[in-house]
N, CA, C and O of each residue as an XYZ file, in Angstrom:
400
protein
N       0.841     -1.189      0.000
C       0.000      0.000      0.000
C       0.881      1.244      0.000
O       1.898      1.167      0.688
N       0.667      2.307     -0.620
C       1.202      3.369     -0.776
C       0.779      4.123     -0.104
O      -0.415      4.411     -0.019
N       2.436      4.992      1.031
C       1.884      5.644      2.003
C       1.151      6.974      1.725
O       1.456      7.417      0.618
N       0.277      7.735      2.403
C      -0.553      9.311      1.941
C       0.768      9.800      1.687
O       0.589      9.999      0.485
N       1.855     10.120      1.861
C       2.774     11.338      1.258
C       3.494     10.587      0.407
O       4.632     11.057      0.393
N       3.408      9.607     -0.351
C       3.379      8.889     -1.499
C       2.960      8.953     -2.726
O       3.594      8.712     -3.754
N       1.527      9.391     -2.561
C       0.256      9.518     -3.121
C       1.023     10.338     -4.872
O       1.931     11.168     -4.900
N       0.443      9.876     -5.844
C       0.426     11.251     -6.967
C      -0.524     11.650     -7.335
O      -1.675     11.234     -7.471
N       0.219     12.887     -7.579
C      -0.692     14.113     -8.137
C      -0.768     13.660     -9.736
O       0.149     13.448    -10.529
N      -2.538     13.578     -9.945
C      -2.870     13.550    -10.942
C      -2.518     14.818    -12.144
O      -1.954     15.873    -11.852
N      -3.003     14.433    -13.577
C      -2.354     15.640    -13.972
C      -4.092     16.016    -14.021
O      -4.163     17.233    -13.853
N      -5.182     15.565    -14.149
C      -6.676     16.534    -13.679
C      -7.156     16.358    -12.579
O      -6.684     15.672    -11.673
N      -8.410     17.143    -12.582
C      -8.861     17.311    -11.282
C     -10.230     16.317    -11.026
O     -10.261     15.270    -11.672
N     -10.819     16.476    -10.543
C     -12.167     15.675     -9.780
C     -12.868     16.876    -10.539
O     -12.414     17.992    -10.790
N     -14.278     16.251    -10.872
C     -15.280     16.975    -10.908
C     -15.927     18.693    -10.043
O     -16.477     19.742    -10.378
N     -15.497     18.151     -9.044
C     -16.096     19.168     -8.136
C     -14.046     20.754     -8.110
O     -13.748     21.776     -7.490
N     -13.630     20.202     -8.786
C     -12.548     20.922     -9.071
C     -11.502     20.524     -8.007
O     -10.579     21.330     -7.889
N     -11.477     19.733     -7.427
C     -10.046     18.948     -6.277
C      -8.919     18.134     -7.070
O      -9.006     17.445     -8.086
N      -8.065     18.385     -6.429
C      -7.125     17.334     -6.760
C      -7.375     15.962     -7.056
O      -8.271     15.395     -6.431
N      -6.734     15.360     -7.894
C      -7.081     13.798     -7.951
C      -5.383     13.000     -8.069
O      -4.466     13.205     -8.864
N      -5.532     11.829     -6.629
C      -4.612     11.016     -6.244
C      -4.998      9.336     -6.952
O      -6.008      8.670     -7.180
N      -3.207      9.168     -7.135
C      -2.988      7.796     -7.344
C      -2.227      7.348     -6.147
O      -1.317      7.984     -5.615
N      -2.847      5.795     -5.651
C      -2.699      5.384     -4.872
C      -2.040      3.991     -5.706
O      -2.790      3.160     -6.217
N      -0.469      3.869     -5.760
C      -0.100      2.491     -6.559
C       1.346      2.236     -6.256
O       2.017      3.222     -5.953
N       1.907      1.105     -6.289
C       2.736      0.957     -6.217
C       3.694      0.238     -7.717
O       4.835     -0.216     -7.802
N       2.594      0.417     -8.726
C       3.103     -0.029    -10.301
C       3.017      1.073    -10.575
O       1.971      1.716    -10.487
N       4.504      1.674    -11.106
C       4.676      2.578    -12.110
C       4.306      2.400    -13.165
O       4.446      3.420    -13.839
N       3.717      1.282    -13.903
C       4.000      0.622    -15.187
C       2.316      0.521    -15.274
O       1.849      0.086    -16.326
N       1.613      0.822    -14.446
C       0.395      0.115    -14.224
C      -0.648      1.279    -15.433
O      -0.198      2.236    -16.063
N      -2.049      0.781    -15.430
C      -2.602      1.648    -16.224
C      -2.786      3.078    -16.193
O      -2.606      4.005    -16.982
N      -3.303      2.909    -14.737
C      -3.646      4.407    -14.587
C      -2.350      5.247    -14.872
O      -2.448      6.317    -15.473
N      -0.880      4.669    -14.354
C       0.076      5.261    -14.048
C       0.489      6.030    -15.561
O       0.636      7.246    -15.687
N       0.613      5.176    -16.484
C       0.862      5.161    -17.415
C       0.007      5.999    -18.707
O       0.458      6.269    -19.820
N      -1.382      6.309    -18.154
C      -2.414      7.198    -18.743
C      -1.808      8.652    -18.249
O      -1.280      9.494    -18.976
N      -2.071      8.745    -16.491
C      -0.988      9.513    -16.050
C      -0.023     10.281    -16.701
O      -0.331     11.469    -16.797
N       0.813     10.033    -17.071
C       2.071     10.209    -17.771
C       1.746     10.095    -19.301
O       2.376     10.946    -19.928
N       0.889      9.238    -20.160
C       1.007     10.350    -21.887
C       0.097     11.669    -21.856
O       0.126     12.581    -22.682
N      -1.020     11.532    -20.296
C      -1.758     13.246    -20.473
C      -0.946     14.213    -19.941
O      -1.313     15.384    -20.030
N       0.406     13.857    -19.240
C       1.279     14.839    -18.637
C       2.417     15.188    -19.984
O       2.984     16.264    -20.170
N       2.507     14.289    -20.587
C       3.105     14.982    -21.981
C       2.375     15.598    -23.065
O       2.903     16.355    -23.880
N       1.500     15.359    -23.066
C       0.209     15.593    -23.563
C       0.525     17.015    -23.245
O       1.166     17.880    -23.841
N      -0.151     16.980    -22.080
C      -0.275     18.641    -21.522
C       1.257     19.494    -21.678
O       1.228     20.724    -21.697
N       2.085     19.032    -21.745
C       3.583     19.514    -21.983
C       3.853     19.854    -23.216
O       4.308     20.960    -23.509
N       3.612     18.991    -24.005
C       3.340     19.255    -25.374
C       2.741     20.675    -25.704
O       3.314     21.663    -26.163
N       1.311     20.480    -25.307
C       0.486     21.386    -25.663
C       0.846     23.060    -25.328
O       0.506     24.096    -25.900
N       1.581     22.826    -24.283
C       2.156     24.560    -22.915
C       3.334     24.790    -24.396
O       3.389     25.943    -24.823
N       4.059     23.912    -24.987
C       4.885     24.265    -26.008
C       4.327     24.590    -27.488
O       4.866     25.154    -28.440
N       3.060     24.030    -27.326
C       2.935     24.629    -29.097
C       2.289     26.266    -28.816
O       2.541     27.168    -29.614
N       1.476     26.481    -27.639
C       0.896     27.629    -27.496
C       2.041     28.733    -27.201
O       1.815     29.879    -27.591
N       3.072     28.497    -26.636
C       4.311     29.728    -26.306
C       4.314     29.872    -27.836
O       3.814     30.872    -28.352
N       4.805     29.005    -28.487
C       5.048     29.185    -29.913
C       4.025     30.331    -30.490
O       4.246     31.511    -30.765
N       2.758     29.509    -30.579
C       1.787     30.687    -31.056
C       1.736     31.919    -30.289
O       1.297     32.939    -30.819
N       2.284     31.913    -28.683
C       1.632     33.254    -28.320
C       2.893     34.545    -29.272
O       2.626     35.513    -29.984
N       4.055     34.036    -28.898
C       4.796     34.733    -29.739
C       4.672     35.290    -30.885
O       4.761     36.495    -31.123
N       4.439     34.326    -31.713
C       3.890     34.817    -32.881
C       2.933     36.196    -32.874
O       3.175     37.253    -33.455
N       1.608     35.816    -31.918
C      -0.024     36.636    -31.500
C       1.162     38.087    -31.410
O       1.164     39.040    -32.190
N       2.052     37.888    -30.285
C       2.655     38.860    -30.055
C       3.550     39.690    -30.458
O       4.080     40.689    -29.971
N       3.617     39.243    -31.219
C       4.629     40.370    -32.637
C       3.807     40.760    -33.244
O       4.126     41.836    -33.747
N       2.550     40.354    -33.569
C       2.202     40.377    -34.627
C       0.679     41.882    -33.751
O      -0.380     41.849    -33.124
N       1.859     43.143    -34.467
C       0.907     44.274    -34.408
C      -0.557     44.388    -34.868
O      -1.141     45.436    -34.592
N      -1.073     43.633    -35.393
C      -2.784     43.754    -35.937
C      -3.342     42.949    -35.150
O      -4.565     43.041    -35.253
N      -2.928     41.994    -34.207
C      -3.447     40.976    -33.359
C      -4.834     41.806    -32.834
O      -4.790     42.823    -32.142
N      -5.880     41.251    -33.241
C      -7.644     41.661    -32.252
C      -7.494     41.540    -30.855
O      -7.256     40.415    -30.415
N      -7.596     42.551    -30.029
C      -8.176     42.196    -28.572
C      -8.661     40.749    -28.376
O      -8.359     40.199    -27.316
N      -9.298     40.155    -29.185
C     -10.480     38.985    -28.515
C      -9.299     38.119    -28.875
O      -9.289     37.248    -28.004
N      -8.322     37.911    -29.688
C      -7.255     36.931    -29.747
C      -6.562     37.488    -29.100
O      -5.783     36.535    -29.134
N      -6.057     38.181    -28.491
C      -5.210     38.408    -27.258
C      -5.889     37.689    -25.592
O      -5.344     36.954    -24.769
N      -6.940     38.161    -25.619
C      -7.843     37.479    -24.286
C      -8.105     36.036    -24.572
O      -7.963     35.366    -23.548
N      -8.418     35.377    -25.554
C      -7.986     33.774    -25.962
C      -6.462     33.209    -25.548
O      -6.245     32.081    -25.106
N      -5.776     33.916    -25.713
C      -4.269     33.422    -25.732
C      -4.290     33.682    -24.450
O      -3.985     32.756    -23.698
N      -4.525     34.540    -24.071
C      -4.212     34.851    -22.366
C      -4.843     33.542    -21.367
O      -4.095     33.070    -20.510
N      -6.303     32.975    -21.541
C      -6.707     32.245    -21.408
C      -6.589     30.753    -21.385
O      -6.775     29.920    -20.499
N      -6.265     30.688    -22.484
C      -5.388     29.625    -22.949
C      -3.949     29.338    -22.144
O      -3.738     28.281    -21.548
N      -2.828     30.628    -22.231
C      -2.064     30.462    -21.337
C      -2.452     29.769    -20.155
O      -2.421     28.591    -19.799
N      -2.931     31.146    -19.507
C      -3.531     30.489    -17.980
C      -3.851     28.586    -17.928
O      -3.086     27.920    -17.232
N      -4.640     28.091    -18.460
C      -4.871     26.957    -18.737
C      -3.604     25.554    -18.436
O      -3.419     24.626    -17.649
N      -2.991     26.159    -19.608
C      -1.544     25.593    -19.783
C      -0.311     25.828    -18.905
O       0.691     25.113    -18.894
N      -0.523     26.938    -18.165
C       0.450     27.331    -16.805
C      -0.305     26.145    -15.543
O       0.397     25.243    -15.085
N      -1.621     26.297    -15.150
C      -2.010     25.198    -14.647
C      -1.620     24.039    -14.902
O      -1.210     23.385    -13.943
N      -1.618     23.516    -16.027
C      -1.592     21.954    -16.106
C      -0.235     21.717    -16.102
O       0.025     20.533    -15.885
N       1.310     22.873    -16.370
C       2.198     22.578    -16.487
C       2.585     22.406    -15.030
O       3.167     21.344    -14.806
N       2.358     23.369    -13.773
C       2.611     23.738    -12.889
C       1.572     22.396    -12.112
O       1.835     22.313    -10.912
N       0.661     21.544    -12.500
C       0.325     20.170    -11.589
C       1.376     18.986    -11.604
O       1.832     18.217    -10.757
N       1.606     19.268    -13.410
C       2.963     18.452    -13.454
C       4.086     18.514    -12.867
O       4.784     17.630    -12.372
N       4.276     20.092    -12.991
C       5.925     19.900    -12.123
C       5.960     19.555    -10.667
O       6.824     18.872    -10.118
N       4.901     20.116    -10.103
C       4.329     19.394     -8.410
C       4.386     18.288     -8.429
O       5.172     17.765     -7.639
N       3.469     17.301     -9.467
C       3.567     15.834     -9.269
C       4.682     15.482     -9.556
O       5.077     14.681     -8.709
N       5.846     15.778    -10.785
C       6.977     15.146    -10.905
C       8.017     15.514     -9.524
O       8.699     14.677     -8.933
N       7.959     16.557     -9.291
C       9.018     17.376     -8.086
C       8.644     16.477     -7.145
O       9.607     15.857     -6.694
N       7.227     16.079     -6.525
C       7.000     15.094     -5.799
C       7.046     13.850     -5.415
O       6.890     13.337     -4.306
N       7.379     13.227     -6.892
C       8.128     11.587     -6.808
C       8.762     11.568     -7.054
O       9.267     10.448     -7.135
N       9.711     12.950     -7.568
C      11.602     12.764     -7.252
C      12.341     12.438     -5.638
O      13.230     11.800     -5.075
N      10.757     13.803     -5.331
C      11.396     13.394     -3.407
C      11.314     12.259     -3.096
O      12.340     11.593     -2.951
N       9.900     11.651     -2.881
C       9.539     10.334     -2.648
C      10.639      9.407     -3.343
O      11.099      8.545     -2.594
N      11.146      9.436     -4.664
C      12.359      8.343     -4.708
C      13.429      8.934     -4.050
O      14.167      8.303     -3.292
N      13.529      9.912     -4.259
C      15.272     10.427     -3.026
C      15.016      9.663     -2.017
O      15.732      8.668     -1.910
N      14.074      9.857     -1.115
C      13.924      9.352      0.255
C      14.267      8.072     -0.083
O      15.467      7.840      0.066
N      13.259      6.699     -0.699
C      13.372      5.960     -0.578
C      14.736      5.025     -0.998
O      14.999      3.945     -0.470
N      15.504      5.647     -2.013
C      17.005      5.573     -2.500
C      17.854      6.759     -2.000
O      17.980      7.834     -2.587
N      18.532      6.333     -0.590
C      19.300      7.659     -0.652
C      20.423      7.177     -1.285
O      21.355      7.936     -1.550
């Protein structure tokens, strides 16, 4: 059984907008492994939008309403990058500890 400060951080949330935990001791296992292609997934995605915002942002004729999209969007993608780096930062510790 995997102890509570063990636990990972999902890369979404619960319905009601909470965190959502994996409780496992297979890295390899399904969930784990769903886990991890929506965390590249989402990594992926935080990289194609910098790309575009740059672009949005040079680009002097850019509309207000595509500026507040991109902004949005950012936001979005700062979230999901920033659950990832919590959950990864978090089972680096958890293996430090357990391999010193």
């Amino acid at each position: 059984m995997t102890a509570p400060n063990e636990l990972r951080l999902l890369p979404w949330s619960g319905s009601d907008g909470k965190p959502c935990y994996l409780s496992t001791d297979d890295k390899a296992g399904y969930m784990s492994r769903l886990a991890d292609n929506i965390e590249s997934i989402q990594l992926g995605t935080a990289t194609e939008l910098l790309d575009h915002a740059s672009d949005t942002l040079n680009d002097p004729d850019t509309d207000p309403e595509d500026l507040r999209l991109l902004a949005k969007d950012l936001g979005v993608a700062l979230r999901d990058a920033l659950r990832v780096a919590t959950s990864r930062g978090h089972l680096l510790a958890v293996s430090k500890a357990h391999h010193p």
